[in-house]
C-alpha positions as CSV (number, residue, x, y, z in Angstrom):
1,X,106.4,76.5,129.9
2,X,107.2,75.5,133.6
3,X,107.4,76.9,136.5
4,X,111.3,76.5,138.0
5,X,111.0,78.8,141.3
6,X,107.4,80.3,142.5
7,X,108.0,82.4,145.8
8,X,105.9,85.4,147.7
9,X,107.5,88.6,148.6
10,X,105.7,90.0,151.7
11,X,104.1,93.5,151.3
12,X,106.7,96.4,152.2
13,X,109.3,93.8,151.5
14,X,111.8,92.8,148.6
15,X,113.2,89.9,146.8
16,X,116.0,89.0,144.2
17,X,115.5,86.3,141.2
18,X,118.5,85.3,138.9
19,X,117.3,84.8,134.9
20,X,119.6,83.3,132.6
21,X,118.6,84.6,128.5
22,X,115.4,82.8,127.7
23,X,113.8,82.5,131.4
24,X,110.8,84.6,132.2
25,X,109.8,86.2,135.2
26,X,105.9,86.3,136.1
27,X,104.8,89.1,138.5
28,X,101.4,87.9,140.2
29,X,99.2,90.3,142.1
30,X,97.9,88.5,144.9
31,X,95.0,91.0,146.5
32,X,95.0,93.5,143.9
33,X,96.4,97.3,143.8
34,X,99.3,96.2,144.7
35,X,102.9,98.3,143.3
36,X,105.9,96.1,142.3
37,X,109.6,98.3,141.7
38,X,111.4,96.2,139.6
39,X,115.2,97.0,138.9
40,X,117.6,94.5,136.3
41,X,121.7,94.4,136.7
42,X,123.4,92.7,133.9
43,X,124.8,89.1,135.8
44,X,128.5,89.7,134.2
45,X,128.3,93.7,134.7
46,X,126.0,94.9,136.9
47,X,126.9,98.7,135.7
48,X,124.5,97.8,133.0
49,X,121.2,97.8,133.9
50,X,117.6,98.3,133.5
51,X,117.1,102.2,132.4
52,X,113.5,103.3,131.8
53,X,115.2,106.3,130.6
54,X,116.5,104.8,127.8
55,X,113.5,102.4,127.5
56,X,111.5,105.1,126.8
57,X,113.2,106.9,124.3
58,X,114.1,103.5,122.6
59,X,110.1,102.6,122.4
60,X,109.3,106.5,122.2
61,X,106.4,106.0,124.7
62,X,105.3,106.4,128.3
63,X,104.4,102.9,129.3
64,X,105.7,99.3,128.0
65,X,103.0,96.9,126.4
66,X,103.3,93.3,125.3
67,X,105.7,92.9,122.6
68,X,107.7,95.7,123.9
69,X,111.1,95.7,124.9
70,X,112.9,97.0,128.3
71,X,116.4,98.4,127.7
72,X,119.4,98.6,129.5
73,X,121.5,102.3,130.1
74,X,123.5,100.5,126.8
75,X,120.4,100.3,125.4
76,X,120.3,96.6,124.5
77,X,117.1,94.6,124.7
78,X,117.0,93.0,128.7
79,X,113.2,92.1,128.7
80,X,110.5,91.1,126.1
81,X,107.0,91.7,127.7
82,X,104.9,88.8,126.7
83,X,102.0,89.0,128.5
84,X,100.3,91.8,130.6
85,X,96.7,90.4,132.0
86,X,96.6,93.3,133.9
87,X,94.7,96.6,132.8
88,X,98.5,97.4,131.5
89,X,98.9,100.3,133.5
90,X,102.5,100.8,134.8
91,X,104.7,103.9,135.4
92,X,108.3,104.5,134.1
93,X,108.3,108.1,135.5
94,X,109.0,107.6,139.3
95,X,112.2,107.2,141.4
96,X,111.7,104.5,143.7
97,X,110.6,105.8,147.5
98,X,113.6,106.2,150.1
99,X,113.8,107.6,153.5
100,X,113.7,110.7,152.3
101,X,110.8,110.8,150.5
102,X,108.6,109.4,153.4
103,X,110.4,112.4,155.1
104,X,108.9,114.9,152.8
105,X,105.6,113.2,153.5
106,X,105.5,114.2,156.9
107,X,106.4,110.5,158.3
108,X,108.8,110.9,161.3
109,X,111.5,108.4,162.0
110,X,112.5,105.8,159.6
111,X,109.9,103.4,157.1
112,X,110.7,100.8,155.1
113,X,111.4,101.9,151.6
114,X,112.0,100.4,147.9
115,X,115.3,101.8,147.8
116,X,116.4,99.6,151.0
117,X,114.7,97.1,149.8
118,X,117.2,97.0,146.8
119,X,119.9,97.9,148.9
120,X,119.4,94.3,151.1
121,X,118.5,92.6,147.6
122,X,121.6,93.4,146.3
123,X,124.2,92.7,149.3
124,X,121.9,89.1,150.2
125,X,123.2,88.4,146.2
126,X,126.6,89.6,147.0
127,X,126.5,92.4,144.1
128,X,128.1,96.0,144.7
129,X,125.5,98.6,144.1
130,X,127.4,102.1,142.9
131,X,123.8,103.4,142.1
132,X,120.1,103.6,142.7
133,X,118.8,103.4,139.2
134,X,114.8,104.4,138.6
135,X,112.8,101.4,138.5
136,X,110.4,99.8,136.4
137,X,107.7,100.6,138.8
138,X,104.9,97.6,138.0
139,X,101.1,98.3,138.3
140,X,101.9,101.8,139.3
141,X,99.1,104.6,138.3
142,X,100.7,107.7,137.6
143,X,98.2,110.0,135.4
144,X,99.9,112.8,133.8
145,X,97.7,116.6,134.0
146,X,97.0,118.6,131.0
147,X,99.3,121.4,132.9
148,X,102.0,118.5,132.7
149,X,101.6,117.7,136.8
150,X,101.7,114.0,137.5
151,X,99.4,112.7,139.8
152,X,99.5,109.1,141.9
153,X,96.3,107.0,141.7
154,X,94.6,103.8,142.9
155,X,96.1,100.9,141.0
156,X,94.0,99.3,138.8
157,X,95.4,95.7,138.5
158,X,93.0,93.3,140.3
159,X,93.7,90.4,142.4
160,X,95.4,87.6,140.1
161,X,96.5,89.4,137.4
162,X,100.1,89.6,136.6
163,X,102.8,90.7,133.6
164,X,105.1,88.2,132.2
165,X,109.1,90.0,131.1
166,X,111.3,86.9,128.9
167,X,114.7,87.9,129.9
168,X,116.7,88.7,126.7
169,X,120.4,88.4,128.8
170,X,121.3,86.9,132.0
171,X,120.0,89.4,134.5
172,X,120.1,89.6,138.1
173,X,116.3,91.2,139.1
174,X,115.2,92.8,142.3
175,X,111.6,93.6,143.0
176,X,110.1,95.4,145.7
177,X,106.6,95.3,146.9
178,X,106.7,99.3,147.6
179,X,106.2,99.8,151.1
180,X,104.0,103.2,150.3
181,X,101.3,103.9,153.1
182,X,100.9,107.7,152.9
183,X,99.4,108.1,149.3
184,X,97.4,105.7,146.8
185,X,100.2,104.2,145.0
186,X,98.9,100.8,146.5
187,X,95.5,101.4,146.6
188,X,92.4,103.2,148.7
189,X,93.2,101.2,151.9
190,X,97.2,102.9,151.6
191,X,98.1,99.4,152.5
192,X,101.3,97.3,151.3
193,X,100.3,93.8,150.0
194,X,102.1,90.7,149.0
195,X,102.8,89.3,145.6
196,X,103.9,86.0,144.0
197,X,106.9,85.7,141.5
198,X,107.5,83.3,139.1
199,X,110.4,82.1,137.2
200,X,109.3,80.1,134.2
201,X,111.2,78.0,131.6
């Protein structure tokens, strides 16, 4: 395997990566406790796309591990997880953060969010996005309440660990390194952090 692009995306920012069926993308947390959102459009339809929905009824589980699959809203294989050094904690629950949500936080004017973070991604790669689907939110700790009440905790991935997706279809993926300062989603400090991305032959 080699390495055919290796870039950061800063903390609070996003980032786009094309895969064409065969490539794999390698999420690397830098510092540690850091959240990745991670969405998937189809290259040749971009109406298809990653649906954790659909992933987990397709896997019939809360959380992806490796040998796993991620499916699209047409439920078709888009991602093989092969790897997960990571503790292998990571949420498909969650809506990605917007303006709005920051809002309901108490924040007052506006703060980078996940969901303009996708929204740039998308228009930089000159792709028409007619909806926000729920990411694949990376790392994230969401622990679930024996009264059914989710809660948001530290991360537990530490610096240099990372999850490795083979794409099973040309894919056009957008991550964001979530911009979250108000609660734990990226750790005690509440602070956003970089990460490295990889895509591998």
């Amino acid at each position: 395997m080699g390495i055919l692009e290796d870039f950061n995306i800063a903390g609070g920012h996003g980032g786009h990566v094309g895969l064409t069926a065969g490539e794999s993308l390698r999420i690397v947390n830098i510092e540690g406790s850091q959240v990745v959102d991670v969405w998937a459009f189809v290259q040749s339809e971009p109406a298809e796309f990653l649906s954790t929905e659909h992933t987990r009824s397709c896997l019939q589980k809360l959380m992806p591990s490796p040998g796993d699959m991620i499916y699209s809203n047409l439920r078709r294989p888009m991602f093989s997880i092969t790897e997960d050094t990571s503790p292998g904690i990571h949420d498909m629950l969650l809506s990605a953060c917007d303006e709005q949500r920051y809002a309901l936080l108490g924040h007052v004017g506006y703060h980078r969010n996940c969901v303009d973070n996708l929204r740039d991604a998308m228009k930089q790669a000159g792709v028409s996005l007619s909806e926000i689907p729920s990411p694949f939110n990376v790392f994230e700790n969401v622990s679930i309440g024996e009264n059914g009440q989710l809660s948001i905790e530290a991360p537990l991935v530490r610096a240099g660990q990372s999850i490795t997706m083979k794409a099973e279809l040309d894919v056009l993926v957008v991550l964001s390194s979530c911009p979250m300062d108000l609660a734990l989603t990226n750790g005690p400090d509440m602070r956003s952090k970089p990460v490295q991305v990889q895509r591998i032959k």
